[in-house]
Steps between C-alpha positions, in 0.01 A plus 500: 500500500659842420548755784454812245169723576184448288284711441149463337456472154371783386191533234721667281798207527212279398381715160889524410547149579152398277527784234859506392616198299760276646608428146571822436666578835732230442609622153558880665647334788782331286543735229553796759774235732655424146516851370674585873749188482619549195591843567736406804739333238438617125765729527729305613644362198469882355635666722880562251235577244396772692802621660644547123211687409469707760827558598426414862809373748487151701455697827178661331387203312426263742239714660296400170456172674519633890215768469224298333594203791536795821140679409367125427571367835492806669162578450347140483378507848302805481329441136326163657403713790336821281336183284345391806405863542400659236417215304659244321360555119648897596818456605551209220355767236778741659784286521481385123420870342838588738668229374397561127579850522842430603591261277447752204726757731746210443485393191524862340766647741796630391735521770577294809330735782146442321562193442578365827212776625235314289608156629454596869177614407445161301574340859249744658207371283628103513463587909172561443399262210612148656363567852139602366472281227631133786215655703220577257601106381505383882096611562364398155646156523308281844856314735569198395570337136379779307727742658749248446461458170470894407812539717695230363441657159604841600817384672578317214445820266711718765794268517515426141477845427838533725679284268322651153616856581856374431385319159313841383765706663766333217247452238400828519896664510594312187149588316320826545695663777455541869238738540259229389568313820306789702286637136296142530370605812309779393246343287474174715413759800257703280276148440540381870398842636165497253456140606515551858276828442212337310517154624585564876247510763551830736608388846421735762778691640595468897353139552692597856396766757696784580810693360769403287855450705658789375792523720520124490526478119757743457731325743483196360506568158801779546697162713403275204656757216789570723586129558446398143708797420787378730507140351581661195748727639704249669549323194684759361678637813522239737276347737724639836558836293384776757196662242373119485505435878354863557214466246449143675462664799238771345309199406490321810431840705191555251380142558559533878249860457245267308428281734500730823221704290320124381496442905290812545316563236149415538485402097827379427636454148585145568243376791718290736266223439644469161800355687314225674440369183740279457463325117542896397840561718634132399398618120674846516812367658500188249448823202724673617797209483402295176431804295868667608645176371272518185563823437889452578520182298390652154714835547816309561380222223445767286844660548679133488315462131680825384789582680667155528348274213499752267091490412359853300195660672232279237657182618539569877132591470388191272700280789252603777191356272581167712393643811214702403329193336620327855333779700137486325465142486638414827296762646156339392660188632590647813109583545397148537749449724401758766114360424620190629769523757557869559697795472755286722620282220549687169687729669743244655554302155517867292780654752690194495510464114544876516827425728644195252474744201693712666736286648544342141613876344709506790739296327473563142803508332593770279492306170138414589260364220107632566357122444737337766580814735298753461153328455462296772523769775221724299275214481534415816440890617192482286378227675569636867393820438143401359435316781558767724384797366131389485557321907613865585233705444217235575660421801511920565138514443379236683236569757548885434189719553340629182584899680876359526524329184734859331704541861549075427587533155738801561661335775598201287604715161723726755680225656568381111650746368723571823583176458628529142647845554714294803578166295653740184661797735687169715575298148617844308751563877641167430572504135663824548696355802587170271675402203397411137326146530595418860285831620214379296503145687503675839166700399305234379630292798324811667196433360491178607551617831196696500283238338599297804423774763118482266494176553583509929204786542257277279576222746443709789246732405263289334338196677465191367150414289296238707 
């Protein structure tokens, strides 16, 4: 039984619930999560394309990748709590014409400054797409193998879309150019925002009593952006430099604020009953570690492809085709699994085959064939990671109240992306810190590491299914 506050349903959750079409929800659902995962790594691959064009330094260029990711998880947190405000068809509307909007800033800019200012605002718009658009999916779909299935399908769509960013991202650099990368954004958020307009039953706004947590919001979300910031920064200058311990410590005194202001608040942001729940804490922690290895595992993969066996952008993104095909189908896989024996078990066999693909990369040899070497690893990622990204976010929404189901689906999306932001900030320290191939086999012996810290808080956190 979960320990998280319900409240009524609500004649109006019941019209949305009967009037919108769950069909239709889904589709939204999984084009907005695919339109916000590909965008954390389509311009990866690009990103020389884009420094030759626009003349743009290393030091400046790698904020094309940090400010979409630092607004994203930044901001996550508070867009599931305005959907459960204001209203989840809203704040999805919102998100997606902000997201839109930006991606033609991004596209057409000319110089780095805009550009990197358009993909912050990108990240602003994904922090309010994926939170709204979980929810409005978590109270059209009844508990139990429905939501399953729906969520299966969209965790499937997000983490393939992971993986596809870097197959457009080089398909996209060696054909039309890089501005397409953001440019196809614009008219896939023109037909989701009409979609969602016409199709979309109105929710009513403030299903909750009582004032939004102002002061509680803007602590948490400035100790999110400064933390994500800092994992960045100590990539690039050190993880004991004195700006990365003191922005650290920013974070942490921020966090510290938030939850003196949660204890007296008498609405809190995040109700301390939300803690009690403990399939959502077990998820968030469990999010938070397999997605950093994720994450980690196809930056470093990616960089292994080009910088030591010699692959062009095209073929590094062709390569990853493996695991996206992995992802989907292991994903819809992974939903009969939970049906039958929980959340428990796909998440123990997908962070274990997550951790022997990365343990095989650990020792790939630098004459490395893709069939014998290279392979193997990304279909076993594919695998691991399509069982788990469908357990996470069931597991987060399990026995969540309909009035919690954005602050839920926040929570888990936050602890995501932190995650990733960690897994590549710690991989990128350690390939700086290395050598050639042997710093490459200490990072993706890193990722296994974290896969295996996944795998300890599923075996704590989540109870076995009688």
């Amino acid at each position: 039984m979960s320990h998280t506050e319900t409240l009524p349903r609500t004649s109006t959750d019941t019209a949305t619930t009967r009037r919108s079409r769950p069909a239709l929800v889904l589709a939204l659902t999984c084009a907005a999560t695919a339109m916000v995962g590909l965008d954390t790594a389509i311009v990866n691959v690009a990103l020389p394309s884009i420094q030759r064009d626009l003349g743009a330094g290393y030091g400046t260029l790698q904020w094309v990748v940090v400010a979409y990711g630092l607004l994203l998880g930044g901001f996550l947190l508070l867009g599931g709590r305005l959907a459960d405000r204001l209203g989840r068809r809203r704040v999805l509307v919102a998100g997606l014409a902000v997201f839109a909007g930006a991606s033609l800033a991004a596209g057409a800019a000319h110089g780095a400054g805009l550009l990197i200012a358009a993909r912050g605002a990108q990240g602003l718009g994904a922090a309010l797409t994926v939170p709204a658009a979980l929810s409005l999916l978590a109270v059209t779909f009844p508990e139990g193998r429905d939501r399953h299935r729906a969520l299966a399908l969209v965790g499937a769509v997000d983490g393939a879309a992971g993986a596809l960013g870097v197959v457009l991202s080089g398909l996209l650099t060696a054909g039309p150019g890089w501005r397409w990368a953001f440019l196809l954004n614009v008219p896939v958020g023109v037909v989701l925002i009409a979609l969602a307009t016409v199709f979309l039953t109105t929710d009513r706004a403030g299903e909750r009593t009582g004032r939004l947590d102002v002061a509680g919001a803007a602590t948490v979300t400035g100790a999110l952006l400064l933390f994500v910031y800092a994992l960045h920064h100590a990539a690039g200058h050190g993880w004991l430099a004195g700006s990365t311990l003191a922005l650290f410590a920013a974070a942490a005194a921020l966090l510290a604020a938030f939850v003196q202001i949660e204890r007296r608040s008498a609405d809190p942001l995040v109700p301390p009953s939300t803690l009690r729940n403990r399939p959502l804490v077990a998820a968030n922690i469990t999010g938070f570690l397999a997605f950093g290895a994720l994450l980690a595992f196809i930056f470093i993969g990616s960089l292994l492809m080009q910088q030591v066996l010699g692959y062009s952008p095209a073929t590094t993104g062709l390569a990853w085709l493996a695991t996206t095909v992995t992802i989907v189908v292991a994903a819809m896989a992974g939903e009969r699994l939970v049906a039958r024996a929980g959340v428990r078990a796909p998440l123990v066999i997908g962070l274990s085959l997550l951790t022997v693909g990365a343990l095989w990369l650990a020792r790939v040899p630098a004459d490395a064939t893709y069939a014998t070497d290279v392979l193997p690893a990304f279909l076993l990622a594919g695998v691991g990671f399509g069982l788990c990204g469908p357990a996470v976010q069931i597991g987060a929404l399990s026995g969540v109240s309909r009035a919690a189901s954005g602050l839920a689906s926040g929570l888990v999306e936050t602890m995501r992306e932190i995650g990733g932001a960690a897994g590549v900030a710690t991989v990128s320290a350690v390939l700086v810190a290395g050598s050639g191939l042997d710093g490459f086999h200490t990072a993706f012996a890193l990722v296994a590491v974290l896969a295996v810290l996944g795998l300890v808080a599923t075996l704590v956190g989540f109870a076995r299914r009688r």
